[in-house]
N, C-alpha and C positions, 0 to 999 in steps of 0.2 A: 563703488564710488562713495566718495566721503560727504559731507551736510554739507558742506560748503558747495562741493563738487554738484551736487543735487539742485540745489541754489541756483546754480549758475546753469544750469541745463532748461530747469524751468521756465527761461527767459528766453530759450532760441529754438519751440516748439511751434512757434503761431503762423510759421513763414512758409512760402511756398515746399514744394517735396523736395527739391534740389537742396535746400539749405537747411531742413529739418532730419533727411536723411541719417545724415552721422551721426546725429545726435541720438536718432531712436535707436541705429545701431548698439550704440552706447549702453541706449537703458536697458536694450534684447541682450548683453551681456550681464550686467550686472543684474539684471532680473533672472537669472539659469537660477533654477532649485527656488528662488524665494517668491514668497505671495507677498510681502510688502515691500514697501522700497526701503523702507529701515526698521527693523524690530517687527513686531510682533502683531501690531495694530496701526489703526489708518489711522496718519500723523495730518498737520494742516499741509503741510509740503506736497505729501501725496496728492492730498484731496487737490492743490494749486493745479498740481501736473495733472492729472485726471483730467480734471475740467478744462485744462488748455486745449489738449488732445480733442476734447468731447467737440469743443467747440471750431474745431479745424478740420473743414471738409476732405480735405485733402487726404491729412493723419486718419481721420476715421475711417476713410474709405481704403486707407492703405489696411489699416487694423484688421477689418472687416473681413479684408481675404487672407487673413494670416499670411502676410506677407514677413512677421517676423513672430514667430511662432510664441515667444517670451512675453512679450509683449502684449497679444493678443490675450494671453491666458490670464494676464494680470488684469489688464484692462476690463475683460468679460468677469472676471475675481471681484473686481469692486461692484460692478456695475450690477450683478448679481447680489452680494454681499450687504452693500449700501447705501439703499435708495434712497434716501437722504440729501445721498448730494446730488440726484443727478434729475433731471426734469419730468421725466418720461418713466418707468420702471415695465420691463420687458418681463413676461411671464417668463421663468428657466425651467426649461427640459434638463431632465437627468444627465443627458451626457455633460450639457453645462456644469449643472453642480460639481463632477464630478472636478472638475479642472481644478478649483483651488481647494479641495476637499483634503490632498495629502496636507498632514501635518510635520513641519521639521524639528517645531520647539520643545526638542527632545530633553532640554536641559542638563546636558553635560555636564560631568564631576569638573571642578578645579579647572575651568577655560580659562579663567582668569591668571593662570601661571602658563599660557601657552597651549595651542593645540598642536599635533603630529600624530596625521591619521596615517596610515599604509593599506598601498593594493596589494596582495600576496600570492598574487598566481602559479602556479604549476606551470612549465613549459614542457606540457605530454603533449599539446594538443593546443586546435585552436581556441580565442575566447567566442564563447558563447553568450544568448542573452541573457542569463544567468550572471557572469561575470560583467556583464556592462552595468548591471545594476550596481554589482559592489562597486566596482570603480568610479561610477558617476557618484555615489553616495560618500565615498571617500573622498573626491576630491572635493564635493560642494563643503563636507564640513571641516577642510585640511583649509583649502583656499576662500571659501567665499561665505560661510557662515561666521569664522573666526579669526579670517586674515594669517592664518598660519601658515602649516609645510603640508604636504601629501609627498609619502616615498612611494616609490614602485620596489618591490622587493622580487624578485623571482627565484621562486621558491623549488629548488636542484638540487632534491637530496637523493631522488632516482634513476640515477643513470638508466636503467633499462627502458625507460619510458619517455627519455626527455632528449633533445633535441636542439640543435644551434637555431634549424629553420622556425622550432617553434615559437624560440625565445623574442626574436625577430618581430617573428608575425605576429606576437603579443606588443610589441612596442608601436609597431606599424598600425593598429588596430587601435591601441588608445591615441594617439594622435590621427587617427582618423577622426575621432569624437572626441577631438577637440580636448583629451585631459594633457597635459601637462607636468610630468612630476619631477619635485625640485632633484631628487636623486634618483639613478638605479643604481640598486644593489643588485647581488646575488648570494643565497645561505651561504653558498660553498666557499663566500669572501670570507665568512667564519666556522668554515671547518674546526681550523686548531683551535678557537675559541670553546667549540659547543666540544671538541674530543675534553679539552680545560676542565667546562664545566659538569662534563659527565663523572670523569676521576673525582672531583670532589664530593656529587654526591654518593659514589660507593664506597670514597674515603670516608665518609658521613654514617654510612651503614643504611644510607636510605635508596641502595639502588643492587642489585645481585645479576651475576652471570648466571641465566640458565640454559641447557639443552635438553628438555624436554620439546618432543616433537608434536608441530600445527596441531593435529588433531587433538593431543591429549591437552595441548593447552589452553585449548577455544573451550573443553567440556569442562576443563578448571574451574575455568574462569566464569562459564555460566553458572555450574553448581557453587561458588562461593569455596571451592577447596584450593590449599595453598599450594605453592610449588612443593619439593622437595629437597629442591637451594633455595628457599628463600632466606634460610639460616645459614648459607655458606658465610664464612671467616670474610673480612673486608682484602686481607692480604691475596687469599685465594682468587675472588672475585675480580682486583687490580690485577694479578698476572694472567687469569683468560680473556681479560680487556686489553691487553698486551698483546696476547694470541691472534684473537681478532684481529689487531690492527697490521701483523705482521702477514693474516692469510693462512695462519698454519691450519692445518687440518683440525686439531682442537676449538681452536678460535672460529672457523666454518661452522660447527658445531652448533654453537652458543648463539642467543643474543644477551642485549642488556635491557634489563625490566626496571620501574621505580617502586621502591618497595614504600607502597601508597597504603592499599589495604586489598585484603582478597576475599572479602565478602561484603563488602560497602551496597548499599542499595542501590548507589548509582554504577550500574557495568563500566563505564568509563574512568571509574575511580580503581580498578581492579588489577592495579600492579602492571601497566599497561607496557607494551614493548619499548624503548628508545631509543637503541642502537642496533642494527643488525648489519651480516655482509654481504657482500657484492664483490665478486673478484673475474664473475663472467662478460661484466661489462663495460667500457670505457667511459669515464666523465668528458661528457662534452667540452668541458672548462678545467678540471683538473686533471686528465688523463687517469694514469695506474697508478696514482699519488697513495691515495685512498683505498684499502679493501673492505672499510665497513662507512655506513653512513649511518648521520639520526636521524630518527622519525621527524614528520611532523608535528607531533603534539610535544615534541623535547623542545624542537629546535625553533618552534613559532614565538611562542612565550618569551624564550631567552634571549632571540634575538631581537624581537620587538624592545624588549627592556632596553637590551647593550645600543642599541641605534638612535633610543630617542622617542618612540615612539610614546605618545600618551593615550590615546583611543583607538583600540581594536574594534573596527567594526566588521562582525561576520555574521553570515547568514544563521537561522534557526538553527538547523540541521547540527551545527556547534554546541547549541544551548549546554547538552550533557556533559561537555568536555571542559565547557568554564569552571567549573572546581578543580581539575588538573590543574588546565591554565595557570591558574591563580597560586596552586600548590607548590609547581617548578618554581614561581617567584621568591613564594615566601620561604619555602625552604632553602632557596641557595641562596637567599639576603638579597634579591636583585632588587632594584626600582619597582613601583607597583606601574601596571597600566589599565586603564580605566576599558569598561569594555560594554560592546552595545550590539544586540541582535536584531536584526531586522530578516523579513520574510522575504525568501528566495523568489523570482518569479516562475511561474511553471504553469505550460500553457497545455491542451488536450492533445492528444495524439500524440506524442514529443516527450522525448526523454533527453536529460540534459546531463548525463553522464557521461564526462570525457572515455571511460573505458568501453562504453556498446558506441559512442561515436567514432572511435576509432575504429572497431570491428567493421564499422559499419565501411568505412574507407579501405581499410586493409582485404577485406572480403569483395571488394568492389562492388557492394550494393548500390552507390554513390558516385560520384565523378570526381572527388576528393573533398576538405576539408570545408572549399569554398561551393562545394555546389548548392543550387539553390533550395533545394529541401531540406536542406541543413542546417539546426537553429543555433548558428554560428553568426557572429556580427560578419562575418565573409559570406555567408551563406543570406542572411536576407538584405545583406547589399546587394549580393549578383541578381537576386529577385526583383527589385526593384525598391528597398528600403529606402530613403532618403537618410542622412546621416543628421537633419534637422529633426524630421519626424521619430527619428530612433531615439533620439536627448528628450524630446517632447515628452515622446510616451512614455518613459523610463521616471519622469522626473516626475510627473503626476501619478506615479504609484507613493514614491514618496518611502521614510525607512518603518513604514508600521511591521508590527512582527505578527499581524493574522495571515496565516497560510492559506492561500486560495488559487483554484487552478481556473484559467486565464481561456477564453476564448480565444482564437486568431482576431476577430471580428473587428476588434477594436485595435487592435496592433493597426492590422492594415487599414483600418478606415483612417484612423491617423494620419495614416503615407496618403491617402485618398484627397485631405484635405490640403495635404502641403504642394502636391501635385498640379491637381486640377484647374489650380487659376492660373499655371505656367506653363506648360506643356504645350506641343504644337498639332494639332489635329492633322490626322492624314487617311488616306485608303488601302484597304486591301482585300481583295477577292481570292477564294481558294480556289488555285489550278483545278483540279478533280471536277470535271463537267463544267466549265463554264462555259455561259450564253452568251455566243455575241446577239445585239438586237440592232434593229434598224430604227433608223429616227426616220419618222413620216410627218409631213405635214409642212403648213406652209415656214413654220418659226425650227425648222431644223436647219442645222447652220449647212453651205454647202460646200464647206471646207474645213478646213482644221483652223480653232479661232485658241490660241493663247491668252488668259488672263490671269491678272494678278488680285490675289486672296490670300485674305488674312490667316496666319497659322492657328491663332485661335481665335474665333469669332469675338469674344468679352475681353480681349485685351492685347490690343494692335504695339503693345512693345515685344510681342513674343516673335513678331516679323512677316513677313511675304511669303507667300508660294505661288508656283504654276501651277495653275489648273487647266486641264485642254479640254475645250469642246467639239466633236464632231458630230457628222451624221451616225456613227456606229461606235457603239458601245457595249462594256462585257458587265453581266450582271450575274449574280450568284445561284447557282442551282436552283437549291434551295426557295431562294428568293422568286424565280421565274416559277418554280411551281405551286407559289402558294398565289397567283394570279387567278385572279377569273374574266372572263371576257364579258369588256364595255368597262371593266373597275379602273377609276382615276388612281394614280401612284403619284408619290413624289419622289423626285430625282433629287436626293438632296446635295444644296449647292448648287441647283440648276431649276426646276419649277417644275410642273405636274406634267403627266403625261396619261393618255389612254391606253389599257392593254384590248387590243382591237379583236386578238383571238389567241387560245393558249392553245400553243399545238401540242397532238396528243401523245407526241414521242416522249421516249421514259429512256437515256435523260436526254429533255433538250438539247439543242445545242443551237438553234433559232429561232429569231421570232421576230417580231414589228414590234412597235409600240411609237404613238400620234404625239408629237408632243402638245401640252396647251400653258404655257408657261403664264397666262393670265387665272390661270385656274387657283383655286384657294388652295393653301399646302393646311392649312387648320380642318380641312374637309376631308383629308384623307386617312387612312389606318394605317396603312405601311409607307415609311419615309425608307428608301435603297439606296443603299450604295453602288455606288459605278466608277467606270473608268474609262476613258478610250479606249477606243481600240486601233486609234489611229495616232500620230504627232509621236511623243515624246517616250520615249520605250521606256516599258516599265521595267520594274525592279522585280529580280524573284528572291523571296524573303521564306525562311521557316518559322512558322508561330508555336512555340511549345508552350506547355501547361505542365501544371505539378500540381501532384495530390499529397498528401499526409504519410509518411512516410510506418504509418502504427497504425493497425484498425482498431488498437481499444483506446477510450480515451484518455485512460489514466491507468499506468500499469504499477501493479503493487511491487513490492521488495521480492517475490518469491517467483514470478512471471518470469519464463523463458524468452526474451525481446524475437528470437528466431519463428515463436511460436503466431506472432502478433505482427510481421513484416509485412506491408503491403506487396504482394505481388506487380502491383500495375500502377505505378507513380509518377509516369510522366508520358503524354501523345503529344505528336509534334504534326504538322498539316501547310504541304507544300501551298502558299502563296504570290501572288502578283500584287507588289503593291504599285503606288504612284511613284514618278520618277523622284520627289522629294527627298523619299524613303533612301535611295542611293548616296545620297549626301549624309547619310547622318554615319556616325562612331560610338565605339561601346561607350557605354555608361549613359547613351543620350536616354531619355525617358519620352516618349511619346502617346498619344492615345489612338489607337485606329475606332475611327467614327463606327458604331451599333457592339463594336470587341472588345473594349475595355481598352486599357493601359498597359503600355509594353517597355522593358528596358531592353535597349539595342544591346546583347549579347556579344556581337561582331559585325561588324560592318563592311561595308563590299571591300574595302581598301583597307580591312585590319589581317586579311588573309596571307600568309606567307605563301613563295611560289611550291607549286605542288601540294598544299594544305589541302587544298578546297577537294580535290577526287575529282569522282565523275560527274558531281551536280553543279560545281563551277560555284565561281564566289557569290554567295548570296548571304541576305540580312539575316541573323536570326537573332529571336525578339523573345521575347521569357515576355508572359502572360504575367501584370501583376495582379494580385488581390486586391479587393477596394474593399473589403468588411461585407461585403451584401447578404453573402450568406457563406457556408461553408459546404464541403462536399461529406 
């Protein structure tokens, strides 16, 4: 939003939530990536809106439960930051700090002549959280730092590895998180351009055809020794670049190297490869056009330059290869592009290499690309990710370039916090031994009594549910054995009761229990869940769980991934929930009351006929993380 635009927003935050709404929606947008509302520093304008907010019960209470997660983080930014302006100043925990802690004023070369950042993904594979970061970072400073462009470029110089379905699910994926980009491209729109700019540089004398084989080339290239064409004639070099392009058995042969330097201190500088062929497999987008293709490090620079681009922003991991980079430019005369590395995210247990994620699908270790062990933006959405809390957490890393590996803890306590004020509470008991138990007593009802309760007790828009009461109810194994006889319980959602005697069978499967609904639920130690066992039939639902998919936390460059596979990554535990549980559809997010957080998987009615087998259409629910701890 523009001062003017800012101006005018400041004046229509004081009013009730209905008419304040749009507005903050407003500023929850133009607040993505930034800590201030303009520039760098708290302006008088801020400080107005600030204090309007502060002073509107309404807004602050919406604030308070992050109900727009942008917002929230800016608001908690000042309020921490600058107690100057505000009446009160709240001691801040760490986690707070942490919120407005990233820094973006990275100070870019030459913004002032235009920014055009680009996302440049691979379509081997789906995106990862890895690539959500470069996309989110490309686009806050394409669109929203600089008022510029952000391309999407997809990057298809490997047939053997790439895919229509991937490219796809790359575009589907960023518009799921909300980016935007003013164009897509693809490399292979400038094949004949980059085949162009390779001829010239071996017309140049600064690029040679060679056939020496993987092995001897890799020990070249460490030892600092040179080819033995790296002196081939320019003439020679342009006819097995011909070779290549025709497929002959010579041109298979060969690739094409830049003849950069072959004992430079940086190994990346080392006469590196930049054309090689491919004749065994079909371009998704070009067919059998093509029998050799360019590398990446040829084809990123050149084409970055030919399209416009002014800031390359890539992960560390790159760092070594920005003097190539920089080299393709200035040796073929291209436009320069400005260039900026920030630190990849990389969290324990977890590897984020599209080539062991694919094994890992291909092998069937996994359920494909989307399953929820997989740290794929598909992968911790089917887990339960919220695609607010995934932009949240992403943005408060921020583009610093210190390399550091990442807890889960805080990922998921993120999704913990965006959840928990909206979600609708519900029950479920696992099948495997359940107790039915008898209501005794004069306050047990003597029939089946329906009523209406709230889905979440702390906030009556989340809506209604059935709840049934009878005299007979089912209680958890577990639960009924850890009873002792004369000890008060609470029935929660319903009020205390006496367990009068625990029978001594192993497992239960009856027992009494007195109700005394006048009794103090603050006076008991265990608060249980229950269900009828009469009125409104319940739901059969499967609750699964996922573990880490690596048992070391951090696996070096020389580690065999097969060596380090968890054996035993996911239990699943046939339950009964409440009948509410039947109404819900994938994607819904729920929390079953003492179990944590669950996203509905499939729902009774998302089952095609004959899907379901022998156990008939039931719920099943993916266990989320909330950060509490890790396994």
């Amino acid at each position: 939003m523009k001062h003017e635009e800012l101006e005018t927003l400041s004046t229509k935050l004081s009013g009730d939530f209905r008419s304040i709404e749009p507005h903050l929606r407003d500023l929850d947008k133009h607040l993505t990536l930034r800590s201030y509302l303009e520039g760098y520093s708290l302006g008088e304008l801020e400080k107005t809106i600030w204090q309007t907010l502060r002073a509107n019960k309404v807004a602050i209470g919406f604030i308070r439960r992050n109900g727009l997660p942008n917002v929230t983080r800016w608001f908690t930014f000042i309020e921490q930051s600058h107690p100057d302006i505000q009446e009160e100043t709240k001691a801040a925990d760490a986690s707070t700090k942490k919120v407005g802690a990233a820094n973006y004023n990275l100070a870019l070369q030459d913004t002032e002549k235009g920014v055009v950042t680009r996302f440049l993904p691979e379509p081997s594979g789906y995106l990862h959280i890895g690539h959500a970061k470069a996309a989110l970072l490309s686009d806050y400073f394409g669109h929203v730092a600089y008022k510029g462009q952000m391309r999407l470029r997809l990057d298809d110089t490997n047939p053997a590895k790439e895919s229509e379905e991937f490219q796809d699910a790359i575009v589907e994926d960023l518009a799921l998180m909300g980016i935007k980009a003013d164009t897509l491209t693809y490399t292979s729109d400038y094949f004949d351009y980059l085949y162009d700019m390779c001829k010239k540089l071996i017309s140049m004398g600064k690029a040679y055809a060679d056939d020496t084989d993987q092995e001897t080339m890799r020990a070249q290239r460490m030892d600092g020794i040179p080819s033995k064409h790296r002196e081939r004639p320019v003439e020679e070099n342009l006819r097995i670049f011909e070779e290549m392009k025709k497929g002959s058995d010579e041109g298979l042969a060969h690739c094409i190297r830049a003849k950069i330097s072959a004992d430079d201190l940086n190994k990346a500088m080392r006469d590196p490869v930049i054309y090689r062929c491919n004749v065994n497999d079909t371009h998704h987008r070009t067919g059998r056009k093509w029998n050799m293709y360019p590398m990446y490090d040829f084809a990123c620079p050149v084409v970055d330059s030919h399209e416009g681009v002014t800031h390359a922003l890539r992960s560390t991991e790159y760092t070594d290869r920005n003097p190539q980079y920089q080299w393709f430019l200035g040796t073929l005369g291209l436009r320069q592009v400005h260039m900026w590395d920030f630190a990849r995210m990389n969290f324990i247990r977890t590897f984020l290499s599209k080539r062991k994620l694919a094994k890992l699908v291909d092998t069937e270790r996994v359920w494909g690309w989307d399953d929820p062990r997989m740290p794929t933006i598909r992968g911790v959405r089917r887990r339960g990710m919220t695609v607010a809390a995934l932009r949240d957490f992403i943005v408060r890393q921020g583009p610093s370039r210190n390399v550091v590996v990442m807890d889960w803890t805080s990922f998921w306590n993120a999704n913990k916090k965006e959840i928990d004020p909206v979600v609708p509470r519900h029950t479920a008991l696992l099948q495997k031994y359940m107790v039915k138990a008898k209501l005794t007593g004069s306050e047990a009802p003597s029939g089946v009594v329906v009523e209406q309760r709230q889905k979440h007790p702390k906030n009556p828009s989340v809506g209604m549910k059935d709840v049934v009461f009878s005299s007979e109810i089912y209680l958890d194994q577990e639960d009924a054995k850890s009873f002792k006889t004369n000890e008060e319980v609470t029935l929660m959602g319903w009020g205390n009761a006496f367990v009068r005697e625990v029978p001594a069978e192993d497992p239960i499967t009856n027992m009494a229990l007195e109700l005394n609904l006048k009794g103090d639920f603050k006076a008991t130690d265990k608060k249980i869940t229950w269900l009828s066992a009469q009125g409104l039939e319940l739901v059969p639902a499967e609750l699964w769980d996922f573990d880490y998919l690596i048992t070391k936390d951090k696996l070096e460059e020389d580690d065999n991934v097969e060596d380090f596979l968890n054996p035993d990554t996911s239990s699943v535990e046939d339950a009964w929930c409440d009948a509410g549980v039947g109404q819900l559809k994938a994607d819904d997010i729920i929390q079953l009351e003492r179990r944590g957080f669950y996203r509905v998987d499939k729902g009774l009615n998302d089952w095609k006929q004959g899907e379901a087998g022998v156990k008939g259409p039931r719920v099943v629910l993916f266990n989320i993380p909330t950060g509490k701890a890790t396994k």
